[in-house]
Each structure stands twice: as structure tokens, then as C-alpha cells.
C-alpha positions as CSV (number, residue, x, y, z in Angstrom):
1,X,-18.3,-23.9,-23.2
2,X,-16.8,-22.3,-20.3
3,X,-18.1,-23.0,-16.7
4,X,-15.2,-20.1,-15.5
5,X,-13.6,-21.3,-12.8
6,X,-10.3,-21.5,-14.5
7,X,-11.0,-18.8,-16.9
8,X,-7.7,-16.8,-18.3
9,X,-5.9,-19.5,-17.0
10,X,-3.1,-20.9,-19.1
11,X,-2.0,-24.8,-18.3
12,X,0.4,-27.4,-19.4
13,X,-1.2,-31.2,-19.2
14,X,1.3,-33.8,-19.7
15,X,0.3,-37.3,-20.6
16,X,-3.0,-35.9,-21.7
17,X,-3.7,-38.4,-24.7
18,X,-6.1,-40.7,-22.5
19,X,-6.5,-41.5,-19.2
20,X,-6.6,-39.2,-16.2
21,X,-4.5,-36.8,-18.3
22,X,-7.1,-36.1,-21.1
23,X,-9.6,-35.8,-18.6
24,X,-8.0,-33.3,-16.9
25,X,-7.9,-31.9,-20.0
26,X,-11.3,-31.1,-21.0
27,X,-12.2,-30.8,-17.6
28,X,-9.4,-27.6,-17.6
29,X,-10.8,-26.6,-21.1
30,X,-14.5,-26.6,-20.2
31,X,-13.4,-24.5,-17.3
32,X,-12.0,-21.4,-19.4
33,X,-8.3,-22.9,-19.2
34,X,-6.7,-22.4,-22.4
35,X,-4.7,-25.6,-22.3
36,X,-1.6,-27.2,-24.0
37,X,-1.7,-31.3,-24.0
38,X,1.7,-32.8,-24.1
39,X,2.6,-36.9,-25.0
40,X,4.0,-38.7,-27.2
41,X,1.3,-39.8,-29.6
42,X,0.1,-37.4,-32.1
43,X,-2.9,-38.6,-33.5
44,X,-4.7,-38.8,-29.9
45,X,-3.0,-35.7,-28.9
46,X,-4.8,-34.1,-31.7
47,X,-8.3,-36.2,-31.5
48,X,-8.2,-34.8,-27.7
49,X,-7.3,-30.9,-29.2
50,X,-10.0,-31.4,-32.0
51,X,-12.5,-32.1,-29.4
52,X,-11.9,-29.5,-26.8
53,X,-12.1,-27.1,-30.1
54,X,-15.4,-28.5,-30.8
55,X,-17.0,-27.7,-27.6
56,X,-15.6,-24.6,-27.7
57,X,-12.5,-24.7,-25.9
58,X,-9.2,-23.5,-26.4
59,X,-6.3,-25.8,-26.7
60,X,-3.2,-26.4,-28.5
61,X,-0.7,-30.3,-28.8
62,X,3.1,-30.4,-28.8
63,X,4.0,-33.9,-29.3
64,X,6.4,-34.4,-25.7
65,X,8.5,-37.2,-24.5
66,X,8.8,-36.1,-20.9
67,X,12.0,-38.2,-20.4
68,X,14.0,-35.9,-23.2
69,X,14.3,-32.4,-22.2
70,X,15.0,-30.8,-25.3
71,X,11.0,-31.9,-25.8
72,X,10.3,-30.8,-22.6
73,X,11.8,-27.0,-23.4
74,X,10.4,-27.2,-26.5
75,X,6.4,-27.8,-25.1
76,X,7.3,-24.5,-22.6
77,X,8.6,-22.8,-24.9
78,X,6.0,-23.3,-27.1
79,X,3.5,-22.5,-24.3
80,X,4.7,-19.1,-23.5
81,X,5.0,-18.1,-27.0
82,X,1.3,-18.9,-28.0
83,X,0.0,-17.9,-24.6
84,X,2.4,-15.8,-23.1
85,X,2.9,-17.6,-19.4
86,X,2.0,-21.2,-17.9
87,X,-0.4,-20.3,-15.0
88,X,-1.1,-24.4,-13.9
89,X,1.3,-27.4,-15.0
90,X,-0.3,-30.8,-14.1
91,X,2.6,-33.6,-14.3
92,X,0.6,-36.5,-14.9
93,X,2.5,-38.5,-17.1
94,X,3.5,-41.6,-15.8
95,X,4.3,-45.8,-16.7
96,X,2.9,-49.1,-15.2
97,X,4.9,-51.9,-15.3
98,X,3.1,-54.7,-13.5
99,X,6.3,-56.6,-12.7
100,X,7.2,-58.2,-8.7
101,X,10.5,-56.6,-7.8
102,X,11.9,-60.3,-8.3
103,X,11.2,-60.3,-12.2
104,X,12.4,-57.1,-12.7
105,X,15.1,-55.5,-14.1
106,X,17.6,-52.2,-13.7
107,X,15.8,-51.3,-17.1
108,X,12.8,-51.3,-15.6
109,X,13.9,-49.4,-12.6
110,X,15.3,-46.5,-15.0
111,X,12.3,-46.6,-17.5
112,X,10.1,-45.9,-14.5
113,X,12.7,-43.5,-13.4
114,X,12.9,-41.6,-16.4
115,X,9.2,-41.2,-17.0
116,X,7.7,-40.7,-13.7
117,X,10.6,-39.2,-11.9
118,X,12.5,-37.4,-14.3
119,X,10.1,-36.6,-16.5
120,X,8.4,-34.2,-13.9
121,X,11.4,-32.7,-12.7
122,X,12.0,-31.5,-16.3
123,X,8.7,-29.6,-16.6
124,X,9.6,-28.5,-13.2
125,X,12.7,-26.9,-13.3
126,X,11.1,-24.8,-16.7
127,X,8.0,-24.1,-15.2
128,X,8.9,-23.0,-11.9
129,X,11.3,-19.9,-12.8
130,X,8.4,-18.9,-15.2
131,X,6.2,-18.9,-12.3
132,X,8.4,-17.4,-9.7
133,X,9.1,-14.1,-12.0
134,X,4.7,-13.7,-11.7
135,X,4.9,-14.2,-8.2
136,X,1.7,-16.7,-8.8
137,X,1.8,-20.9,-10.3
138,X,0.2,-23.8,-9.4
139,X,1.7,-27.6,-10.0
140,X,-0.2,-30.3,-9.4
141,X,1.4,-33.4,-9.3
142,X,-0.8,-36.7,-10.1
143,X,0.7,-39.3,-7.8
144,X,-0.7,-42.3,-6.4
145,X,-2.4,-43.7,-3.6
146,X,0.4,-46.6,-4.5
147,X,3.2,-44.2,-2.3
148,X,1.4,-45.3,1.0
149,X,-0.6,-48.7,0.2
150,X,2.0,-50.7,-1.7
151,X,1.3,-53.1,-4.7
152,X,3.3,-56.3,-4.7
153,X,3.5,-55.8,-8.3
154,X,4.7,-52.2,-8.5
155,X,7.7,-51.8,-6.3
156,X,9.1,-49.2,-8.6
157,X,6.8,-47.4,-8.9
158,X,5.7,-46.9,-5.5
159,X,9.3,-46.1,-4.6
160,X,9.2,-43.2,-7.3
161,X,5.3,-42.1,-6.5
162,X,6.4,-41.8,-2.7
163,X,9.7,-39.6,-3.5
164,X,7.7,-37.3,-5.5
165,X,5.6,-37.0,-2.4
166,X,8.1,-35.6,-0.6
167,X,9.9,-33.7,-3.4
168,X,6.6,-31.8,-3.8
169,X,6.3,-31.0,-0.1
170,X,10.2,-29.8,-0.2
171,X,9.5,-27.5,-3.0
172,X,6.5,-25.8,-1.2
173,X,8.6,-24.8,1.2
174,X,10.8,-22.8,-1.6
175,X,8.1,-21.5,-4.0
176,X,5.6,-20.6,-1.2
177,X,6.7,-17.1,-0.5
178,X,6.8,-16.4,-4.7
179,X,3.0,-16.8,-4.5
180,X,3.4,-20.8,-6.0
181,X,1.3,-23.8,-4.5
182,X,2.1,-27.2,-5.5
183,X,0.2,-30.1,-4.1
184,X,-0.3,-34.1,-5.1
185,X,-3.1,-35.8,-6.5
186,X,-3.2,-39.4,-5.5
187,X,-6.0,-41.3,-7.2
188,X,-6.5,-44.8,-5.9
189,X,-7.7,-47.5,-8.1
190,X,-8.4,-46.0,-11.2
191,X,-9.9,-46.8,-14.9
192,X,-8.1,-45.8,-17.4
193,X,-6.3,-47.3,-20.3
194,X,-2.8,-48.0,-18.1
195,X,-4.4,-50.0,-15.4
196,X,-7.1,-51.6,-17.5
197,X,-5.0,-54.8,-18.3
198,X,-3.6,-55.3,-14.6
199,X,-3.9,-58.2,-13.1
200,X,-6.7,-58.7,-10.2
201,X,-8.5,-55.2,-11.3
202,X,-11.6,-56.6,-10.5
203,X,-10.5,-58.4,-7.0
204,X,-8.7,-55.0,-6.2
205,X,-11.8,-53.3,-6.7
206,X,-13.7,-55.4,-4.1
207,X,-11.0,-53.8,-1.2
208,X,-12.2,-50.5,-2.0
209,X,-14.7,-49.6,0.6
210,X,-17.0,-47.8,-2.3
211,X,-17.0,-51.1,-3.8
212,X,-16.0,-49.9,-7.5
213,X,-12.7,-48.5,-8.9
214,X,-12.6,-44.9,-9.7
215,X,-13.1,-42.9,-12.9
216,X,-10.7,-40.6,-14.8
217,X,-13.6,-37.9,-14.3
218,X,-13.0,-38.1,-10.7
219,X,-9.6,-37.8,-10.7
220,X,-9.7,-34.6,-12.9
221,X,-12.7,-32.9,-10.6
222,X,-9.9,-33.1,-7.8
223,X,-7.3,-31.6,-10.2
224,X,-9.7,-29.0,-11.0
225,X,-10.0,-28.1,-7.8
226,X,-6.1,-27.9,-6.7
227,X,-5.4,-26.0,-10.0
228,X,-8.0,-23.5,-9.3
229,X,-8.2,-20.5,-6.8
230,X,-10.6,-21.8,-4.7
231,X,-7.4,-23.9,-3.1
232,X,-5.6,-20.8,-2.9
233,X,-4.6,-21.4,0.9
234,X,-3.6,-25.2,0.0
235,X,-0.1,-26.3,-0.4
236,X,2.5,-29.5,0.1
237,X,-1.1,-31.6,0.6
238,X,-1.4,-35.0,-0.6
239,X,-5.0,-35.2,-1.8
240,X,-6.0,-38.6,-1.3
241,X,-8.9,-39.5,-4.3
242,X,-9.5,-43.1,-3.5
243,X,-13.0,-44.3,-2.6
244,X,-12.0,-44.3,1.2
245,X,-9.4,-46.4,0.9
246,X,-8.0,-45.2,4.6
247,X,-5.7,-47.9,4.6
């Protein structure tokens, strides 16, 4: 199965039960990665692990809900023991709530909160000391295209895809010298099963200057190539996946 380009690699994928996430996935897997998918549903988790197994891959699920730390220990801990180190961690895991700031709520603001913001930051502050002890890691973190082109119906979550911007640029300044690149993935209008029931997908998709709205393959051909060596002089970038949507 393997293609090599990410062979001996070990990587954590979170939110990898569909979407961008589980194509990251297989994309990882096909590439020699041995991979560990973490979300909260089982029985897709599994499907996705069954599947990379099938086409020869290598790749373990450890059921995660990113916004409970105790899970998020758990899925590292679990990763080091089965495969001794976490060479890539991809924090992809993220919420939509298609709601105009006036509708919404401070529950909304902290579900958002909790799953996009602090949800990464958990993986983060396990990963990262992992890392730094190799003197090597790579994060990539999946934002969006949403942290500089604002959607009327997402203030939250552009407020929380923008931060992470900048908290990833903050941190490259720390890890850099322990050999650790982080960058963002920002993936523009994209199909997946999250953004497949907001509203005006198909008028959106007639802004983008490609004319179409992206795939989840796309997306994980980008991640592919952060995660990878072949970006090894790449770090605090925001990688812009967006069918030219300069503006």
C-alpha cells in the first residue's frame, strides 16, 4: 500500500471519522504512516481503521472527546505505548454551528470554544514535550480560510480559527530550535459531511474563482505535504487551500 513518503512515521489524526480528518487519514496510511484516528464515534472510527487495514495500512482508534483531557491523555498515551512516539499530530477536529452572532448564545460560544480551541491545545500540550525530548515533530493544524474571509453565520468560529492562527505562529517560535515545525491548513469551501447542510453551499460555491467547492482529498494532499519532510524548512505558515479564493 505504501507510496513512502511518510514511511516510519507515527501520527495522531483527530476528528478522523469523516470529513477532511479521515482523509487525512488514509492519505497518511497509504503513505507508510502508521496512524492512530481519534473521535468520538466508534463505529466509524473503526469502519475508517478496518479500511486502512484492508489496503494494507497500519492504523489503530481510540475513541477521543477532544474537549476532555483525561481522553486526550489517554489517545497519547495510548499512541506511545503501541508505537513508541507521535512523529505528526494533525488537530483537525472541529464544530460548525451555522448561527448569526445575534441568535447565538454563550453555550455556543463555549461549545465552539471547547472543541476547536481547547480541544487542540490538549493534544498540544501532550504532544509537544513528546516531541521536544526527539528534537523532531510536526503539528499541523487544520484551520480555515473562515479566520480571514468572515462568514456572517460563523462569528465564533472565525474568532477561534483566527486565534489559532496566531497561537500556531507563537509556538513556532518556541518549538523551532527543538527541531518542531507547526503550520496551518486553511481549506476554503469544503465538502464534507459538516458543511454539507449549510445554508447557501451552492451560491458560496459560485464566489470561488475555480467555480466548485473543494474536496476532503484536497485538503489531505496539502496535509500530506506539511506533515511530510519535503516541508522540512516550512514553519508558522498559513497554507491557504481554497480554489483561489485571494480575497
Amino acid at each position: 500500500m505504501s507510496d513512502g513518503r511518510l514511511e516510519g512515521k507515527v501520527a495522531i489524526v483527530t476528528g478522523a471519522t469523516s470529513g477532511i480528518g479521515a482523509a487525512i487519514a488514509f492519505r497518511y496510511a497509504k503513505e507508510g504512516a502508521k496512524v492512530v484516528l481519534c473521535a468520538r464515534r466508534e463505529d466509524k472510527g473503526n469502519a475508517n481503521v478496518e479500511k486502512i487495514r484492508k489496503e494494507g495500512g497500519e492504523a489503530i482508534f481510540v475513541k477521543t472527546d477532544v474537549t476532555v483531557r483525561d481522553d486526550v491523555k489517554n489517545a497519547v498515551k495510548k499512541t506511545a505505548d503501541t508505537y513508541g512516539t507521535v512523529d505528526i499530530l494533525v488537530n483537525n477536529a472541529g464544530i460548525l454551528l451555522n448561527k448569526k452572532f445575534k441568535d447565538s448564545t454563550p453555550d455556543d460560544w463555549r461549545r465552539v470554544m471547547k472543541t476547536d480551541a481547547l480541544g487542540s491545545l490538549y493534544f498540544l500540550w501532550e504532544v509537544l514535550p513528546l516531541m521536544k525530548a526527539r528534537k523532531y515533530g510536526v503539528v499541523v493544524q487544520v484551520g480555515s480560510k473562515a479566520s480571514t474571509r468572515p462568514s456572517d453565520q460563523e462569528a465564533f468560529y472565525c474568532f477561534v480559527k483566527a486565534g489559532m492562527d496566531h497561537m500556531i505562529r507563537v509556538l513556532t517560535d518556541d518549538y523551532a530550535p527543538f527541531g518542531i515545525r507547526l503550520n496551518v491548513l486553511a481549506p476554503g469551501l469544503t465538502l464534507t459531511e459538516m458543511t454539507e447542510s449549510a445554508p447557501r453551499l451552492d451560491e458560496l460555491a459560485k464566489g470561488v474563482p475555480f467555480g466548485r467547492v473543494g474536496k476532503a482529498e484536497e485538503m489531505a494532499d496539502a496535509a500530506l505535504w506539511l506533515g511530510s519532510d519535503e516541508s522540512s524548512y516550512v514553519s508558522g505558515a498559513v497554507i491557504n487551500v481554497d480554489g483561489g479564493l485571494v480575497r
